[in-house]
MDTraj code that builds the backbone (N, CA, C; nanometers):
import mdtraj as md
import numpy as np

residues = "UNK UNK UNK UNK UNK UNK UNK UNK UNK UNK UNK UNK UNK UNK UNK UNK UNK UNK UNK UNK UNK UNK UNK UNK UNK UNK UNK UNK UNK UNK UNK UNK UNK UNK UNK UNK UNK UNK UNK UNK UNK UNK UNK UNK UNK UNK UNK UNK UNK UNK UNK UNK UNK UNK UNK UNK UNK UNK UNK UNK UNK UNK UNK UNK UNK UNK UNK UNK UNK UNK UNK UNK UNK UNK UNK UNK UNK UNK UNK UNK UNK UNK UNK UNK UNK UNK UNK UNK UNK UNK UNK UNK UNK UNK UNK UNK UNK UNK UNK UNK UNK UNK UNK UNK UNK UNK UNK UNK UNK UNK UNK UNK UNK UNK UNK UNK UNK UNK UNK UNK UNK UNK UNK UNK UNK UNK UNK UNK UNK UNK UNK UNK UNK UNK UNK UNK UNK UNK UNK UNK UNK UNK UNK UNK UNK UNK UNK UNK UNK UNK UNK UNK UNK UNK UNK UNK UNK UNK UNK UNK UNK UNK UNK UNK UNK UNK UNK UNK UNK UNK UNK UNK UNK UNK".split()
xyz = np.array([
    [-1.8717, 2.7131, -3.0835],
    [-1.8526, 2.7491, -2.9450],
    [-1.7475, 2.8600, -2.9384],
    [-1.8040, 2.9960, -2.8697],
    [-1.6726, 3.1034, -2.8326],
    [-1.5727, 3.0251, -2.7858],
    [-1.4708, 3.0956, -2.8118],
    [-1.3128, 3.0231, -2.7793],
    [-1.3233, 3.1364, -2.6152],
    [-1.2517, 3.0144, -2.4940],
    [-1.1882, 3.0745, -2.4029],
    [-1.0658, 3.1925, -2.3953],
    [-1.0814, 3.2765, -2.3621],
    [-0.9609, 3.4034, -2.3608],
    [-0.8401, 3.3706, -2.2699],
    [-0.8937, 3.2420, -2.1769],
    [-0.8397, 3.2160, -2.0696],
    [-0.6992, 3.0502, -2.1124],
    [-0.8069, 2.9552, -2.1966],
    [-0.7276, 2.8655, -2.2784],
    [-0.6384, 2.8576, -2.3936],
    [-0.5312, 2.8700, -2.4000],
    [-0.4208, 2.8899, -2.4720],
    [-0.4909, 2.7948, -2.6214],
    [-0.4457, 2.8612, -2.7379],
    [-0.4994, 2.7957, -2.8495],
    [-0.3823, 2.6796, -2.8307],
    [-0.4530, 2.5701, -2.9659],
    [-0.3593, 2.4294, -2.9280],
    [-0.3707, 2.4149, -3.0877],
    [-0.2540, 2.2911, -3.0587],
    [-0.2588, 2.2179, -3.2378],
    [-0.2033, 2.1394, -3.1813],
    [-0.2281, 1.9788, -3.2824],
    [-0.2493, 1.8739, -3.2729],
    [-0.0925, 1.8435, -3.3124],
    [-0.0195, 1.8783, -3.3659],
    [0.1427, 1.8498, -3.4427],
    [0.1845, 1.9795, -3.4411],
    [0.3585, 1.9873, -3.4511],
    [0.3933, 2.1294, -3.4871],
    [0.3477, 2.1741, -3.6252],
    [0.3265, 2.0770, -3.7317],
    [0.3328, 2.1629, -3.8294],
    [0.1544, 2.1828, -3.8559],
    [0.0206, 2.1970, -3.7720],
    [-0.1094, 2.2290, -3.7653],
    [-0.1005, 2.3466, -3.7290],
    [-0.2252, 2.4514, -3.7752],
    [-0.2267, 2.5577, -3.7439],
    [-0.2912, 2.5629, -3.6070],
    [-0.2604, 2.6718, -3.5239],
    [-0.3179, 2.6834, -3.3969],
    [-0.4616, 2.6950, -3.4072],
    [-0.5290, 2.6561, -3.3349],
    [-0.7184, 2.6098, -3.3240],
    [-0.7577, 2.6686, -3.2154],
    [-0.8849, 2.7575, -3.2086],
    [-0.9403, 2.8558, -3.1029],
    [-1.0432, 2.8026, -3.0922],
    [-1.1258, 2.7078, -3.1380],
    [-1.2621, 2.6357, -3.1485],
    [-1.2309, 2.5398, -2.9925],
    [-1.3024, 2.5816, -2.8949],
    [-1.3275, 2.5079, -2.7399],
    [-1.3963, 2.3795, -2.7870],
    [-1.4398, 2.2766, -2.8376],
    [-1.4503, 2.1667, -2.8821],
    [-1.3683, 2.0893, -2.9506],
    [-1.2608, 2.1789, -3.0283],
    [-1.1977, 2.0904, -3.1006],
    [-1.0710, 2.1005, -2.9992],
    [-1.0358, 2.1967, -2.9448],
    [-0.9033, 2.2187, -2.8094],
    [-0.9699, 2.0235, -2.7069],
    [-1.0873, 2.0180, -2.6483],
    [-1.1314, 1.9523, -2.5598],
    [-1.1132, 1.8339, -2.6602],
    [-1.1403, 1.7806, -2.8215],
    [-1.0947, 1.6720, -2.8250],
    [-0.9113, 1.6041, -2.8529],
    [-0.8939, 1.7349, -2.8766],
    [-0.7021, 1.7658, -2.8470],
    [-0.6696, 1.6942, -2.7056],
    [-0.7166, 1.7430, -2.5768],
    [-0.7395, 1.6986, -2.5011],
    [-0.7511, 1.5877, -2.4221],
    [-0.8786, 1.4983, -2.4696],
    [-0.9092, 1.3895, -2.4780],
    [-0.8368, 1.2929, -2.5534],
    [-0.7735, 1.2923, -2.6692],
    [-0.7164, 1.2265, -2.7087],
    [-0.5899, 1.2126, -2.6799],
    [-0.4969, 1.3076, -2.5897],
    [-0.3939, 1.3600, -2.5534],
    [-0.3695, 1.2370, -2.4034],
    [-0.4518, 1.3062, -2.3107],
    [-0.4682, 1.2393, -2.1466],
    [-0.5710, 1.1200, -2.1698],
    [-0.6186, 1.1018, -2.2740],
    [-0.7247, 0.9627, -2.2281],
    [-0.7427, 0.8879, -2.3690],
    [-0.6127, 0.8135, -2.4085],
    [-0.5808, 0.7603, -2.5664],
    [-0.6919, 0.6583, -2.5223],
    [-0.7200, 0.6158, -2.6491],
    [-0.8069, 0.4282, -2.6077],
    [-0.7427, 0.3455, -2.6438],
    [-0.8212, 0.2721, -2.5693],
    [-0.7279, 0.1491, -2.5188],
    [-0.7754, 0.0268, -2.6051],
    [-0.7057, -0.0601, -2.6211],
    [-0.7850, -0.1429, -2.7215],
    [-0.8145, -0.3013, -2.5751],
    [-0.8418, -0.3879, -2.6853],
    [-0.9155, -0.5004, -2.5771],
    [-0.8105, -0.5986, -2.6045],
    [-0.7574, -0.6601, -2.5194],
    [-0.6570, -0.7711, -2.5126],
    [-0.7507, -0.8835, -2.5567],
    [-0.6916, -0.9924, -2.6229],
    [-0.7375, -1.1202, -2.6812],
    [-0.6182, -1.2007, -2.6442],
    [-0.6995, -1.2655, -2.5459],
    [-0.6783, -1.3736, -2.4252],
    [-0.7076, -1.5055, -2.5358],
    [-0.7720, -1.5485, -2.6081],
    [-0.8174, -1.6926, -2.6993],
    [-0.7153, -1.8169, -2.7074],
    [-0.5760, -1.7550, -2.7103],
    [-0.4895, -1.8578, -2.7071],
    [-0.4165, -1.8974, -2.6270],
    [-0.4822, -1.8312, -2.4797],
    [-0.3708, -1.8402, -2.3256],
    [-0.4708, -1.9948, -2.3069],
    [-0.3674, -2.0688, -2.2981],
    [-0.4360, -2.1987, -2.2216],
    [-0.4252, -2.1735, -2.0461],
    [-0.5601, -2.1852, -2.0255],
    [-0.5511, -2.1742, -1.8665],
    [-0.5647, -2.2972, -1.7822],
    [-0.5253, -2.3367, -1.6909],
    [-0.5800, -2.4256, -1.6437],
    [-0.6460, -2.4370, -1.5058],
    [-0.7463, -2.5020, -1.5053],
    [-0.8122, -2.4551, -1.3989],
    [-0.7481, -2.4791, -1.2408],
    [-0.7710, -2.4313, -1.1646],
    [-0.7043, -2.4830, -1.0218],
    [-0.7933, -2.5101, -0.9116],
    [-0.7743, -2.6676, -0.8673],
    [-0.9002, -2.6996, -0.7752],
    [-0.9107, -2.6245, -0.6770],
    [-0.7630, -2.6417, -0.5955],
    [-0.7094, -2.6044, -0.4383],
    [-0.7438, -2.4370, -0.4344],
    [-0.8142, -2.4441, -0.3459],
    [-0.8706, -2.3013, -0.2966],
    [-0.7871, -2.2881, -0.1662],
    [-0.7407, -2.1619, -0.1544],
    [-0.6651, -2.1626, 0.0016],
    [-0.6870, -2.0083, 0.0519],
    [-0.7246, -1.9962, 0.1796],
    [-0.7642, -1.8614, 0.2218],
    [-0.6513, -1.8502, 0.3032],
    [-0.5967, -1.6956, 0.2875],
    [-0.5046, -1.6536, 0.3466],
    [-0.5467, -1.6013, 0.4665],
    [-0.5037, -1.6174, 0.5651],
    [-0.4987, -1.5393, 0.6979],
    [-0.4124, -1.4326, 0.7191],
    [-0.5192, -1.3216, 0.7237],
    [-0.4844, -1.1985, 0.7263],
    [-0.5409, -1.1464, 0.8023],
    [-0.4903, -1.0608, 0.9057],
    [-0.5392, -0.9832, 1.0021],
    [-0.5887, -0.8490, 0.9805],
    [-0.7307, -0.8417, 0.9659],
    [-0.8101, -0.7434, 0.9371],
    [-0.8011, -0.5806, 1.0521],
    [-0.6802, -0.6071, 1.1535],
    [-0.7046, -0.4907, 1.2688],
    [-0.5974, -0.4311, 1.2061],
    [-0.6293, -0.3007, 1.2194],
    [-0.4752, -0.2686, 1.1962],
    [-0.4270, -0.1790, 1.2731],
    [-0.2891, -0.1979, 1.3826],
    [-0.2838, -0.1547, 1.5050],
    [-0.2324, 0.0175, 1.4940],
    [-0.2422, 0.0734, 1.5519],
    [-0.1662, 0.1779, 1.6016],
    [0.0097, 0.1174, 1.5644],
    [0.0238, 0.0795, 1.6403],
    [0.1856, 0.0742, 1.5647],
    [0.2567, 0.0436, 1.4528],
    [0.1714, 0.0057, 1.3528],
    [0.2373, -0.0280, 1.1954],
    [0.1835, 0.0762, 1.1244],
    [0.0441, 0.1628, 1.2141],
    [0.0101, 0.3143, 1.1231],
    [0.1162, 0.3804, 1.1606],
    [0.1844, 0.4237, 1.2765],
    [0.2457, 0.4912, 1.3102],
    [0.3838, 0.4443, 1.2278],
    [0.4669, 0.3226, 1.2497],
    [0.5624, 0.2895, 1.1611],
    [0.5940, 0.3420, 1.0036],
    [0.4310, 0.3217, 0.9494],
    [0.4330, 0.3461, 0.8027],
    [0.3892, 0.5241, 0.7729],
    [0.3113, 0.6138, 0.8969],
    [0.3364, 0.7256, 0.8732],
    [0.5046, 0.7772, 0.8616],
    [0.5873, 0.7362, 0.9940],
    [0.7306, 0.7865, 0.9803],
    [0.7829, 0.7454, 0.8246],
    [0.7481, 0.6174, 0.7364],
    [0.8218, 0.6435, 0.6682],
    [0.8180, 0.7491, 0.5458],
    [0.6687, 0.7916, 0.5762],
    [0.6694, 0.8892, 0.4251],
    [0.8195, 0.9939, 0.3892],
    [0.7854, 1.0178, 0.3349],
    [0.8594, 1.1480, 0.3290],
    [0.8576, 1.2442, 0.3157],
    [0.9255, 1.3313, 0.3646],
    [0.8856, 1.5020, 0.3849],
    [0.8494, 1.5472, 0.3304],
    [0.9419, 1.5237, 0.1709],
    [0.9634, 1.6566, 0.0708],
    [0.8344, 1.6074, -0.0711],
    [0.8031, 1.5100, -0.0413],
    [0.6552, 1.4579, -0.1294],
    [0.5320, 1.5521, -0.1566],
    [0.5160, 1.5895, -0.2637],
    [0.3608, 1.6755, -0.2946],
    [0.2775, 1.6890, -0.1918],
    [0.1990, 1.7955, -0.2059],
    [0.0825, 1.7839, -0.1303],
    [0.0151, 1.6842, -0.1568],
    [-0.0853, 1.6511, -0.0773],
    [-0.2190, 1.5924, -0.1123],
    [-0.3176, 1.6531, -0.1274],
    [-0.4520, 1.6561, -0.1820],
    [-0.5275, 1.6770, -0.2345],
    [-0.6007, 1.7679, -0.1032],
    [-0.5804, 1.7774, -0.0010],
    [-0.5984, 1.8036, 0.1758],
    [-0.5160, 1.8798, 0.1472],
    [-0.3939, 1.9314, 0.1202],
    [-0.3008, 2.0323, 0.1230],
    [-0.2147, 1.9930, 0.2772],
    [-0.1638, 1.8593, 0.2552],
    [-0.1365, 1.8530, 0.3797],
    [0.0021, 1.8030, 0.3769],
    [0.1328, 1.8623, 0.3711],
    [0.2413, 1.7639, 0.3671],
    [0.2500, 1.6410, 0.4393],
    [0.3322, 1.5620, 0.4036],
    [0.3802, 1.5005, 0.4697],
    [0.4531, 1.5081, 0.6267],
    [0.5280, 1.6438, 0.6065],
    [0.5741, 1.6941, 0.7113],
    [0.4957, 1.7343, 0.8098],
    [0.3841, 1.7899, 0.8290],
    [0.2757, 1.8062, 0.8667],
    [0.2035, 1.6929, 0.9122],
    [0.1682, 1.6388, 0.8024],
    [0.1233, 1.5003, 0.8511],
    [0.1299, 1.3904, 0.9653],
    [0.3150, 1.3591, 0.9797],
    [0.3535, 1.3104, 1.1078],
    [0.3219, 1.3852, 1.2208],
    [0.3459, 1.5198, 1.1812],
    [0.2724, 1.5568, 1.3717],
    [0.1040, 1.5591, 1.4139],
    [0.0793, 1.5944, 1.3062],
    [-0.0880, 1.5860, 1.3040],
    [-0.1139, 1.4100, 1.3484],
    [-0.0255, 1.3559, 1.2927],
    [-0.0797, 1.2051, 1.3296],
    [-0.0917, 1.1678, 1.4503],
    [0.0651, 1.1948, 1.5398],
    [0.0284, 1.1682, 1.6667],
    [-0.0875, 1.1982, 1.7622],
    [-0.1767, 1.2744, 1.7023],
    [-0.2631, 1.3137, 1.7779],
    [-0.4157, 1.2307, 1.6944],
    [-0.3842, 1.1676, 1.5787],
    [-0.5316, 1.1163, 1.5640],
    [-0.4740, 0.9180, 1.5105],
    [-0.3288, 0.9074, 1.5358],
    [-0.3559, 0.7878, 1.5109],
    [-0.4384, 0.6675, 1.5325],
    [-0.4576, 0.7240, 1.6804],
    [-0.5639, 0.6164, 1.7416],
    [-0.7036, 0.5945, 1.6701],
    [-0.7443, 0.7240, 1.6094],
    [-0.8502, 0.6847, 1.5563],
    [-0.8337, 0.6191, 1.3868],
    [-0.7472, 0.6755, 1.3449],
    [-0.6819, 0.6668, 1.2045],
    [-0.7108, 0.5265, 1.1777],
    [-0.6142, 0.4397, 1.3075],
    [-0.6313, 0.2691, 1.3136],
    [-0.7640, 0.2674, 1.3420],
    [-0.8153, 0.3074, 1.4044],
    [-0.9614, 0.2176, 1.4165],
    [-1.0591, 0.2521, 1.3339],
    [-1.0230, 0.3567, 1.2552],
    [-1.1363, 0.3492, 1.1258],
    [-1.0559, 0.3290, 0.9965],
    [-0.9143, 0.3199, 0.9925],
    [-0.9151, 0.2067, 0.9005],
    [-0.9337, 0.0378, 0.8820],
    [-0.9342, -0.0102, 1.0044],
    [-0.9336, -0.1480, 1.0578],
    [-1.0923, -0.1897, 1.0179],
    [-1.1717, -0.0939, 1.0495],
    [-1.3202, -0.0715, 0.9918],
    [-1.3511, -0.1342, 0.8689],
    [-1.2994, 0.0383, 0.7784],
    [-1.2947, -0.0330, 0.6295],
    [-1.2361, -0.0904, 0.5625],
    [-1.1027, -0.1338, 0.6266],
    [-1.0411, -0.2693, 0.5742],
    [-1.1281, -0.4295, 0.6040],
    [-1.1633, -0.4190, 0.7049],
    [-1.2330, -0.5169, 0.7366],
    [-1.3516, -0.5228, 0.6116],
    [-1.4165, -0.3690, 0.6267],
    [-1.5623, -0.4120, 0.5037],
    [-1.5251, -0.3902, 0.3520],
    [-1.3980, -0.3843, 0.3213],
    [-1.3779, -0.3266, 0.2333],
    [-1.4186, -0.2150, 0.1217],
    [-1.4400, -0.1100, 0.1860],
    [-1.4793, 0.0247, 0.1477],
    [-1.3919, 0.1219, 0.1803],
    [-1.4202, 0.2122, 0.0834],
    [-1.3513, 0.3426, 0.1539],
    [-1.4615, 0.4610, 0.1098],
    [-1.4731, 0.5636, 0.2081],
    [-1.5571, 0.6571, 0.1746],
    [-1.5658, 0.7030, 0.0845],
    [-1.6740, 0.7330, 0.0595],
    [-1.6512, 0.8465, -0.1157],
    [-1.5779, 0.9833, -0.1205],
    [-1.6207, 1.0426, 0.0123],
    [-1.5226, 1.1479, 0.0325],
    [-1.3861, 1.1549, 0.0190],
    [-1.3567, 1.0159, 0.0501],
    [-1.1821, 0.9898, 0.0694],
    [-1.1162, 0.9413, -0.0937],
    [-1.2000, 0.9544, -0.1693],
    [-1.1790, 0.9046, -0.3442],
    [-1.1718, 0.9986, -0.4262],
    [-1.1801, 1.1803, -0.3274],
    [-1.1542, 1.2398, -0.4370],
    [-1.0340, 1.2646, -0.4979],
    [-1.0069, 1.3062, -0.5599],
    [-0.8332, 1.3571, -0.5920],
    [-0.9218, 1.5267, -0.7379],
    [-0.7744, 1.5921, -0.7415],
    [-0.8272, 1.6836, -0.8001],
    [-0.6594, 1.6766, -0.9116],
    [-0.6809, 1.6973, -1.0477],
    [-0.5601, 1.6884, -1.1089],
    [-0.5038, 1.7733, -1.1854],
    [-0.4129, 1.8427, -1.1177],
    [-0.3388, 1.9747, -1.2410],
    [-0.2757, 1.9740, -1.3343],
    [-0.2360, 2.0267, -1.4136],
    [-0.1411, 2.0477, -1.5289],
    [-0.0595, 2.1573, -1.5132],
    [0.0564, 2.1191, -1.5396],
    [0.1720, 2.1477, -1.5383],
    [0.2987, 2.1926, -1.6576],
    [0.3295, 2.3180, -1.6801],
    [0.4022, 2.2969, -1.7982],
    [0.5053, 2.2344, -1.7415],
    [0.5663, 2.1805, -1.8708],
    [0.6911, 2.0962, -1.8872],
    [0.8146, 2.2514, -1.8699],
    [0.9196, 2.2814, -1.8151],
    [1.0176, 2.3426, -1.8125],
    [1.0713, 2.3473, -1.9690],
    [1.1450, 2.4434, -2.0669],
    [1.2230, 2.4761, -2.1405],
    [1.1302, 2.4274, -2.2833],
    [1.0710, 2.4087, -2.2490],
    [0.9418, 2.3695, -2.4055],
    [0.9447, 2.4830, -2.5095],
    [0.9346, 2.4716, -2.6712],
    [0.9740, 2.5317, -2.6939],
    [0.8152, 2.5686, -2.7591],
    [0.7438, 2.5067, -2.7724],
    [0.5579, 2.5366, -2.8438],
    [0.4663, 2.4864, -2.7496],
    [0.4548, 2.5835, -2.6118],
    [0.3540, 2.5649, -2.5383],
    [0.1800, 2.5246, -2.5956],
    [0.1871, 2.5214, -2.6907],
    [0.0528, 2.5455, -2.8031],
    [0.0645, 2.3577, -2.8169],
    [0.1512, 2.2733, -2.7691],
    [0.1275, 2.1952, -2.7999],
    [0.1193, 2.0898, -2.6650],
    [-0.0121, 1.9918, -2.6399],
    [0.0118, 1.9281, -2.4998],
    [0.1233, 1.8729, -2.4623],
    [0.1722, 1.8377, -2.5564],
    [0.3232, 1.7283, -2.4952],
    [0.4197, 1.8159, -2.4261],
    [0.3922, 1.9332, -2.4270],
    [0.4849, 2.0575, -2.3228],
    [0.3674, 2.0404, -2.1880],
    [0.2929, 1.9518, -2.1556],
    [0.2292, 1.9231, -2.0231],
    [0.2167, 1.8610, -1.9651],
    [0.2340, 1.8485, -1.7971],
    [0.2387, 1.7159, -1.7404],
    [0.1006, 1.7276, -1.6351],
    [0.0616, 1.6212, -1.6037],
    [-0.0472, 1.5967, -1.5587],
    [-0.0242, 1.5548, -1.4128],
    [-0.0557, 1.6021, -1.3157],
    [-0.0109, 1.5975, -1.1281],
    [-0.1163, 1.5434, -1.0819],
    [-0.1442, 1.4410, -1.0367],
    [-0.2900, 1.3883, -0.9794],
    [-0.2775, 1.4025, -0.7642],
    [-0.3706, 1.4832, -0.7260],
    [-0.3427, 1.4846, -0.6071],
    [-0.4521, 1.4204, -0.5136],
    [-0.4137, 1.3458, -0.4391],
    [-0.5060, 1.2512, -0.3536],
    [-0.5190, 1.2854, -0.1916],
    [-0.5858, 1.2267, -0.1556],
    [-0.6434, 1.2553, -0.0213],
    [-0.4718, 1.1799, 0.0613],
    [-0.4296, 1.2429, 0.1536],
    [-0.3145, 1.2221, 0.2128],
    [-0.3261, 1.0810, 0.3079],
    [-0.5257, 1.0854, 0.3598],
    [-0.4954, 0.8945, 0.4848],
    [-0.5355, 0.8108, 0.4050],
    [-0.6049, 0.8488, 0.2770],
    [-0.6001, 0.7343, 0.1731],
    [-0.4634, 0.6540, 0.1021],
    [-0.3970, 0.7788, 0.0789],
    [-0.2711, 0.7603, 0.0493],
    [-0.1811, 0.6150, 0.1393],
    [-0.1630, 0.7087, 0.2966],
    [-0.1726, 0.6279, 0.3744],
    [-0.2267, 0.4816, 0.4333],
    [-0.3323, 0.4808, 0.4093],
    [-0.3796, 0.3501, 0.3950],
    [-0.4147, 0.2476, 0.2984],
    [-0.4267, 0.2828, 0.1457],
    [-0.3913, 0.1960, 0.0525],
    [-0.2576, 0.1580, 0.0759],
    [-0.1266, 0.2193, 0.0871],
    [0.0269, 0.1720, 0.1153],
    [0.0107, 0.0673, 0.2427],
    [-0.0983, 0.1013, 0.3163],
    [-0.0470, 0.0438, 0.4511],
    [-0.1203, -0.1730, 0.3977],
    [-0.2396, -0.1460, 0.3315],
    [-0.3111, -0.2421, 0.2791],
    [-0.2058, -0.3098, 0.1765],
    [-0.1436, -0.2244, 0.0746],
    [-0.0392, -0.2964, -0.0344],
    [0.0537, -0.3477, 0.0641],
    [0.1343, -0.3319, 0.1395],
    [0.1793, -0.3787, 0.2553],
    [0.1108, -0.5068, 0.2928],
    [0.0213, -0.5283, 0.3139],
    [-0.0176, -0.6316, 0.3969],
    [-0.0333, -0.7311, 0.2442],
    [-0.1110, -0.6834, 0.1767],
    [-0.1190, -0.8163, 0.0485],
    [0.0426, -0.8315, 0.0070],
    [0.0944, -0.7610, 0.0168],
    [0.3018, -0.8247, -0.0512],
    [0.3402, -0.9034, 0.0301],
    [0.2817, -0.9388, 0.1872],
    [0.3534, -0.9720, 0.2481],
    [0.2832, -1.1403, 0.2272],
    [0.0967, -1.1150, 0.2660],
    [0.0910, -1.2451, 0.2255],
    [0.1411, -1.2895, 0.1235],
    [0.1573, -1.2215, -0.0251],
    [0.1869, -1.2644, -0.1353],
    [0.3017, -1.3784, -0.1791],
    [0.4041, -1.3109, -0.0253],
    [0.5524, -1.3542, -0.0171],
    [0.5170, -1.4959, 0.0804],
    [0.4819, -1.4540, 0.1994],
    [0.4130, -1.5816, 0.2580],
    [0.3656, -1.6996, 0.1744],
    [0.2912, -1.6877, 0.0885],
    [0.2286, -1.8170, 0.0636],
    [0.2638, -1.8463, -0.0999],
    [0.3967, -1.7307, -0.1596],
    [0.4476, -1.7702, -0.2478],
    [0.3127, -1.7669, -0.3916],
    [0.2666, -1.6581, -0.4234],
    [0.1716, -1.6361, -0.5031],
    [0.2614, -1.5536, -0.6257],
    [0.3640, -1.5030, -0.5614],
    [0.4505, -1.4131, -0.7009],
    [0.5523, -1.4669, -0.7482],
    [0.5648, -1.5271, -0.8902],
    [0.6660, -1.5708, -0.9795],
    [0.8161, -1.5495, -0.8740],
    [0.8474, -1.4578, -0.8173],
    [1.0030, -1.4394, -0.8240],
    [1.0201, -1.5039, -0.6819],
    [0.9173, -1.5268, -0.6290],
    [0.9314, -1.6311, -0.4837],
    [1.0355, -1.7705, -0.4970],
])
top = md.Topology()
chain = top.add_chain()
for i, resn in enumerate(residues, 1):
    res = top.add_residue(resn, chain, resSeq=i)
    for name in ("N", "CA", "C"):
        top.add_atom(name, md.element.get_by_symbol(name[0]), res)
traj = md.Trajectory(xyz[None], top)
């Protein structure tokens, strides 16, 4: 495969020679951002089973005023999102669509979905500052950017499961 003019050659250690082959850069790559994972072996956890089933009551609406609460707390100076939308931005834009914000998240909280549209994220790379062999990935950091009311509303949902969690005493440090 022609080597990109555009992709910086790479090597695997400092002391490998630099590699221009676009297949062998992509499994540099791959092995770099996506190590494997091995399989946990569970065989000797004794579990025990648990009869008592208990459903938590949780309120599936979610009002205008705890979106609005949990928009103020973001914070300003936080990345974009994947929308290009600060945070700062965000709070004023909100006042004008919270109302709907709550009622179509209350939606898919209720059915538990979220759009596919709202799942994209797009993820950059980043050099590391003062690196001294750009030729090598570990001078790179990886920025994952997400949709800004997803953002928003997974926090607002983790929110609500910590709280039952604490309620009904499901987490060790209770």
């Amino acid at each position: 495969m022609k080597a990109d003019p555009y992709l910086l050659d790479l090597k695997r250690s400092t002391k490998d020679p630099l590699i221009n082959n676009n297949t062998i850069k992509a499994d540099i790559f791959i092995a770099k951002f996506f190590p494997k994972t091995r399989i946990a072996d569970f065989s000797n956890i004794k579990i025990e089973a648990t009869t008592e089933q208990r459903a938590l009551n949780i309120s599936l609406i979610i009002t205008i005023e705890k979106i609005n609460k949990l928009i103020r707390s973001l914070l300003n100076s936080k990345a974009l999102g994947l929308d290009s939308i600060p945070n700062k931005v965000f709070k004023i834009a909100a006042l004008v669509i919270v109302k709907d914000l709550a009622e179509i998240a209350s939606y898919y909280f209720a059915n538990g979905t979220i759009p596919e549209s709202l799942k994209e994220s797009i993820i950059v790379v980043l050099r590391k500052e003062g690196k001294k062999d750009y030729s090598l990935l570990s001078s790179y950091r990886l920025i994952a950017l997400k949709n800004t009311l997803v953002k928003v509303l997974k926090k607002y949902i983790a929110n609500i499961i910590l709280k039952a969690a604490k309620k009904y005493r499901l987490l060790p440090w209770n």
